[in-house]
C-alpha positions in Angstrom: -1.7 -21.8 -118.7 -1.3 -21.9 -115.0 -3.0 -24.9 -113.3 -5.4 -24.0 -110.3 -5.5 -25.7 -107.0 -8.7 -27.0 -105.9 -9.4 -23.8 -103.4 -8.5 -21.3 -106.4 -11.3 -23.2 -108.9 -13.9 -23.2 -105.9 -13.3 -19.6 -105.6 -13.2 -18.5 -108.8 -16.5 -20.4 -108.6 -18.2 -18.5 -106.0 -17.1 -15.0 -107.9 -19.0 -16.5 -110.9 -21.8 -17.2 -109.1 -22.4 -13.7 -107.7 -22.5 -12.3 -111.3 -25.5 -14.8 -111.7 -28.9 -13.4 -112.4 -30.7 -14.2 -108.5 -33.1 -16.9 -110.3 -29.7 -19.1 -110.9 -28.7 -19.1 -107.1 -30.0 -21.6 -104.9 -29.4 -20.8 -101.5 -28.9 -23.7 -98.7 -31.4 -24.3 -96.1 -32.3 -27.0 -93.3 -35.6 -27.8 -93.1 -34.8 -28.0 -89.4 -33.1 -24.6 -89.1 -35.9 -21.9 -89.5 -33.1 -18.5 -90.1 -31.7 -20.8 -92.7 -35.2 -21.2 -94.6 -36.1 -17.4 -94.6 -32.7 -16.6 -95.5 -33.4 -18.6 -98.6 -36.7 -17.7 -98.9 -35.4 -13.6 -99.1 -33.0 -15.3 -101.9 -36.1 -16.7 -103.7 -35.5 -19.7 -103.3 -38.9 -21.6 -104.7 -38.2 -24.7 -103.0 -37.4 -23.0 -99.3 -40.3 -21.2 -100.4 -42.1 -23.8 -100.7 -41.3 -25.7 -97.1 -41.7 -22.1 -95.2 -45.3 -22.7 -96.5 -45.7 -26.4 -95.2 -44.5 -25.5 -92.3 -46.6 -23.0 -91.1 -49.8 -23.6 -93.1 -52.0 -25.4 -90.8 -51.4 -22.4 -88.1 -52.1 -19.7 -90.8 -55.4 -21.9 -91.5 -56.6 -21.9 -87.9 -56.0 -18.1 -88.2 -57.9 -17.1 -91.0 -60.6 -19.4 -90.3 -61.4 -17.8 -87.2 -62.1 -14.4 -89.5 -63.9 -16.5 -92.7 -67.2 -17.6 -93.3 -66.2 -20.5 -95.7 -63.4 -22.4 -96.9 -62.9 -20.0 -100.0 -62.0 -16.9 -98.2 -59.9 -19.5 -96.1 -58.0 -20.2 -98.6 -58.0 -16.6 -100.3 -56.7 -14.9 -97.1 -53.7 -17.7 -96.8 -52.8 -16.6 -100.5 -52.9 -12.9 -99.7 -51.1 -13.6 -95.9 -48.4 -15.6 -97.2 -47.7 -13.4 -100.1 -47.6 -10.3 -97.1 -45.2 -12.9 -95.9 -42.6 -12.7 -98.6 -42.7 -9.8 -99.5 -41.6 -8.7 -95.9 -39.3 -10.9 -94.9 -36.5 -8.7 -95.0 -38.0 -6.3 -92.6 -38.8 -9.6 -90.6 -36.2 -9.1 -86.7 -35.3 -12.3 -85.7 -35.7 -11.3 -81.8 -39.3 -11.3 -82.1 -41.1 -15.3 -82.4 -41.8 -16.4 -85.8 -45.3 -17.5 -85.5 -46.1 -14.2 -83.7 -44.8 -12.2 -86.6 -47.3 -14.5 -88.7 -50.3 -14.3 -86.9 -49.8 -10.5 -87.1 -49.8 -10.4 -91.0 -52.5 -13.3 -91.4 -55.0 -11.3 -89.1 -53.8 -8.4 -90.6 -54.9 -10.0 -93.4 -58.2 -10.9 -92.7 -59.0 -6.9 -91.7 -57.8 -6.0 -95.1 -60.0 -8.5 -96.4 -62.7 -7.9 -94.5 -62.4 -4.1 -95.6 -62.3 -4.7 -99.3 -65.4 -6.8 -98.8 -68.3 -3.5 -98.4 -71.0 -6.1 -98.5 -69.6 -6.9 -94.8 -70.1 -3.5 -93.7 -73.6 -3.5 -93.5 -75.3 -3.0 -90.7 -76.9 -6.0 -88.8 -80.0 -5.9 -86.5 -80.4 -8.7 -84.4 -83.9 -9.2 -83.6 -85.1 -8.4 -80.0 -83.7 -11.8 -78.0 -84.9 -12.4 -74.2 -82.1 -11.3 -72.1 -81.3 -13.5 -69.2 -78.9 -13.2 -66.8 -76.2 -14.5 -68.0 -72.8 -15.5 -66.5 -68.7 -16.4 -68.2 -69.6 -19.6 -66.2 -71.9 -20.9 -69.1 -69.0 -20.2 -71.6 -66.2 -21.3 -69.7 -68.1 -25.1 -69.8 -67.5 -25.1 -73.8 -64.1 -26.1 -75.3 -62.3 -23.7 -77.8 -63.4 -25.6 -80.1 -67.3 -25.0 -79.7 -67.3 -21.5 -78.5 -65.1 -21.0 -81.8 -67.5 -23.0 -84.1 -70.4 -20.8 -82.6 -68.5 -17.7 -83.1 -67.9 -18.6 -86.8 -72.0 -18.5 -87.6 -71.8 -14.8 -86.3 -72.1 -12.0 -89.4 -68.3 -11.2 -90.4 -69.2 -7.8 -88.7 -70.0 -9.3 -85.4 -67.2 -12.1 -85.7 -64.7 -9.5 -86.9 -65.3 -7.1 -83.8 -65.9 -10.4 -81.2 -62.5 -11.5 -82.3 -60.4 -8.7 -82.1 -61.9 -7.0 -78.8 -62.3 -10.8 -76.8 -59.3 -13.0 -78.9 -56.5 -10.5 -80.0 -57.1 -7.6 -77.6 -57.5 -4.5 -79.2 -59.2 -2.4 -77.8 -62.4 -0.3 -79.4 -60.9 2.6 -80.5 -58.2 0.6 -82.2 -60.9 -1.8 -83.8 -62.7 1.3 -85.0 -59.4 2.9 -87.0 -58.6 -0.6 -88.0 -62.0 -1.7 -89.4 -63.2 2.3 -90.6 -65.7 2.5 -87.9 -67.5 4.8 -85.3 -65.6 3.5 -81.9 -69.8 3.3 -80.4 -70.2 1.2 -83.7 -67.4 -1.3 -82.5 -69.0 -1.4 -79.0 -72.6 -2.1 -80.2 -71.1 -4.3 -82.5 -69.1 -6.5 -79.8 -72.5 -6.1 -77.4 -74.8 -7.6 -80.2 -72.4 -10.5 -80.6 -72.6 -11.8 -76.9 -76.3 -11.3 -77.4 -76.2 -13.3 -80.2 -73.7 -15.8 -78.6 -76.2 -15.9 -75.6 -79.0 -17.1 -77.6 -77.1 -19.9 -79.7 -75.1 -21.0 -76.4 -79.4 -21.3 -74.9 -80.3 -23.7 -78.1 -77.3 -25.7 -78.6 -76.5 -26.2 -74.9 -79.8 -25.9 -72.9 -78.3 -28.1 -70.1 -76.0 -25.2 -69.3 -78.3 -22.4 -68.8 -79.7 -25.3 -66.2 -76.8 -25.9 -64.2 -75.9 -21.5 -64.1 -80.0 -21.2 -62.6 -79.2 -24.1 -60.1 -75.9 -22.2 -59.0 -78.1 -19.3 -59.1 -80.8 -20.5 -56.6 -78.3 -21.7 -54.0 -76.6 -18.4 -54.0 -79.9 -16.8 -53.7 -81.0 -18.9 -50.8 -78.3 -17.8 -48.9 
């Protein structure tokens, strides 16, 4: 029986391997090398799996959130979004960012969520608010952080319309074949929800509607 050499064993090896059912292969990745963790991911690997996950959770979080009314469909989106994730990898081109190809699928996600949910489709009618002249200089005083925590009390119909017209940048007629609605629905929609934005922006942050009046005045007087 011939002996093999150290390079003949290890190749004979590798042969073996590839007859392996995929669950018995364990591909290499670097934590630190992204191409290397989706490559393993698209091999199954549970554990790259598992660190393409930890990696990009917290942004997939802020995503969803944006589009969610409490922490359970938080969470239920991120399942959904992550398993979009997976199962497209393959298809996923490397020219174009990562995180962009995420935030695609994850508010992807949230549409589709948002669609199978028909108890968000109802209609909402704000009740008649005071209309005041109002001005972007009143919203550009809040952070992203309060203009986002008041968009989150809008109705998902509202929020779902506010966000993709002001936030992602579709445009009505795309919102309205995205979301199965009238393009004037996705218009009235988005117009209600500054309304509505108005009036909360007035009761949480008075002071601001006092400092647009006094800008206001002085461009009046002159």
């Amino acid at each position: 029986m011939a002996i093999l050499t150290f390079n003949q064993y290890f190749n004979e090896f590798a042969k073996a391997l590839n007859h392996l059912p995929l669950f018995f292969k364990k591909s290499i990745f670097s934590e630190d090398n992204l191409d290397s963790v989706i490559k393993a991911c698209i091999d199954n690997n549970s554990q790259a799996q598992r660190t393409l996950i930890k990696l990009h959770l917290g942004f997939a979080k802020s995503i969803c959130a944006r589009y969610s009314s409490n922490e359970q469909e938080v969470e239920e989106m991120i399942n959904d979004g992550f398993l979009k994730i997976f199962n497209n990898l393959p298809k996923y081109d490397s020219a174009q960012p990562f995180k962009a190809w995420i935030r695609t699928i994850m508010v992807n996600t949230a549409i589709d969520y948002y669609r199978s949910n028909k108890k968000y489709q109802l209609n909402v009618t704000i009740n008649e608010i005071e209309l005041t002249d109002f001005n972007d200089d009143v919203i550009s005083q809040l952070s992203v952080e309060e203009i986002m925590g008041l968009v989150s009390k809008l109705s998902p119909m509202y929020r779902m319309v506010f966000m993709l017209y002001v936030v992602e940048g579709y445009k009505h007629k795309e919102i309205a074949e995205r979301l199965g609605i009238q393009e004037g629905t996705s218009k009235s929609n988005l117009q209600d929800a500054r309304i509505k934005l108005q009036e909360m922006i007035r009761i949480n942050y008075p002071h601001l509607f006092d400092i647009y009046a006094v800008r206001k005045n002085k461009l009046n007087e002159n």
